[in-house]
C-alpha positions in Angstrom: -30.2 -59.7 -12.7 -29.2 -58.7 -9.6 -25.3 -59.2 -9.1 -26.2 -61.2 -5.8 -26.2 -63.9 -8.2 -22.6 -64.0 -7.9 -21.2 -65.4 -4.4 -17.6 -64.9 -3.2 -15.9 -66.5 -0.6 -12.4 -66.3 0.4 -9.9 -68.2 2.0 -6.3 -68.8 2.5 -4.1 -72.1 1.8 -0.1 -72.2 1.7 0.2 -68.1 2.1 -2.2 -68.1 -1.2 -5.8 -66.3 -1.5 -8.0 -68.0 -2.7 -11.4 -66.7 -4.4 -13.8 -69.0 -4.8 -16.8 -68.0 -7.2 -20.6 -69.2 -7.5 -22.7 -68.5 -9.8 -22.7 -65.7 -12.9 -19.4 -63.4 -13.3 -21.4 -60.4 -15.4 -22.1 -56.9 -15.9 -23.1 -56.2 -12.1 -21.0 -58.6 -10.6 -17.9 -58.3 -11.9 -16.4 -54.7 -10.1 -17.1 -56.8 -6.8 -14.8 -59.9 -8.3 -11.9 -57.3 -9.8 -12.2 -55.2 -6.2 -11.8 -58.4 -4.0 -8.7 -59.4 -6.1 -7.4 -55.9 -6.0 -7.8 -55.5 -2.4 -5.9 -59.1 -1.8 -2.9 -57.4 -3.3 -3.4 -54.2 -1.5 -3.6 -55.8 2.0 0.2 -57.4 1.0 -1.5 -61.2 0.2 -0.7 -60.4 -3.8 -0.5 -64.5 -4.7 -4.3 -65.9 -5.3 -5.9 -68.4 -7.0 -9.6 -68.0 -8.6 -11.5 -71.0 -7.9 -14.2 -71.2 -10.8 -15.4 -75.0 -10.4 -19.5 -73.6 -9.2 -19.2 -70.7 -12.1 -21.7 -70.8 -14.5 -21.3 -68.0 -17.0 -18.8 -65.3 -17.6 -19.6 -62.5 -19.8 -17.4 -60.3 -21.0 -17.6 -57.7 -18.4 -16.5 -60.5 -16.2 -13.1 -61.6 -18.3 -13.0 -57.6 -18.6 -12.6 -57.8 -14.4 -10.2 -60.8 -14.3 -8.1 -58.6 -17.1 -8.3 -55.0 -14.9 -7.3 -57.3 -11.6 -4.1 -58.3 -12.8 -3.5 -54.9 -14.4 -3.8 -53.1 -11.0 -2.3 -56.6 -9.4 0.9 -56.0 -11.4 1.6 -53.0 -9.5 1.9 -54.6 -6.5 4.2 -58.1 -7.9 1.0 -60.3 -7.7 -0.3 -63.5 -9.6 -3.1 -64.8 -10.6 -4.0 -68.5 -11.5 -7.5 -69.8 -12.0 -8.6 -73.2 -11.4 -11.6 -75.6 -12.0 -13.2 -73.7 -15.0 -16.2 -76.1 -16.4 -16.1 -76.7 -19.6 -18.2 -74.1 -21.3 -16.1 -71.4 -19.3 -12.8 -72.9 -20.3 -14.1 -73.2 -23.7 -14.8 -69.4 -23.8 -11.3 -68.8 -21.7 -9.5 -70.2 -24.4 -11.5 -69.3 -27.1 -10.5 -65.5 -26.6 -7.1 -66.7 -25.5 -6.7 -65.5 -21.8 -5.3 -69.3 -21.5 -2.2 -67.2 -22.4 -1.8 -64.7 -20.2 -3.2 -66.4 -17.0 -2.0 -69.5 -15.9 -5.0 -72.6 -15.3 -4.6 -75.2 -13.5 -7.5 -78.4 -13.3 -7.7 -78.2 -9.6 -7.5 -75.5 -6.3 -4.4 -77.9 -5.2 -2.5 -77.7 -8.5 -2.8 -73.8 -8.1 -2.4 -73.5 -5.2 0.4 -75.8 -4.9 2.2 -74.0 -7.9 1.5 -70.5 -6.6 3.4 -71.8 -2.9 6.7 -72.6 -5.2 
């Protein structure tokens, strides 16, 4: 599968990035969703939110990106919160327990809002 089954878009609310996904986060798509993140913090916007309400499926190359964004995103005193993960995603989020080290919020407002604080 091509990893143009994954689309990004990004946009900006209260001084906070945020990344909304569609589709798959896998194998082939996930360097493009840890690079966007990365690149955020680099350009000096280091507070985003990862909008996952229109994500499908994340494999774990994919939590393997979210895990290597932060990493490189500590380096530069950013955040990440994700929001909207469906429930077979937030299943699997919590499952493997990134529920504690990345914040979730049910909404883009709630993380966005928290992340303005």
């Amino acid at each position: 599968m091509s990893d143009r089954a994954l689309l990004i878009e990004k946009s900006e609310s209260g001084g906070v990035v945020v990344f909304s996904l569609k589709g798959r986060v896998e194998a082939l798509s996930a360097p493009r969703v840890r690079d966007a993140l990365v690149a955020s913090a680099r350009d000096g916007k280091p507070r985003m939110v990862v909008d996952m309400a229109a994500v499908e499926f994340v494999d774990s190359a994919g939590f393997g990106a979210f895990i290597a964004a932060l990493t490189a995103l500590q380096q530069h005193q950013g955040v990440i919160a994700f929001a909207a993960l469906g429930s077979n995603v937030d299943r699997t989020f919590r499952l493997i327990r990134l529920d504690r080290i990345f914040t979730v919020h049910p909404s883009v407002e709630a993380a966005v809002a928290a992340l303005s604080r």
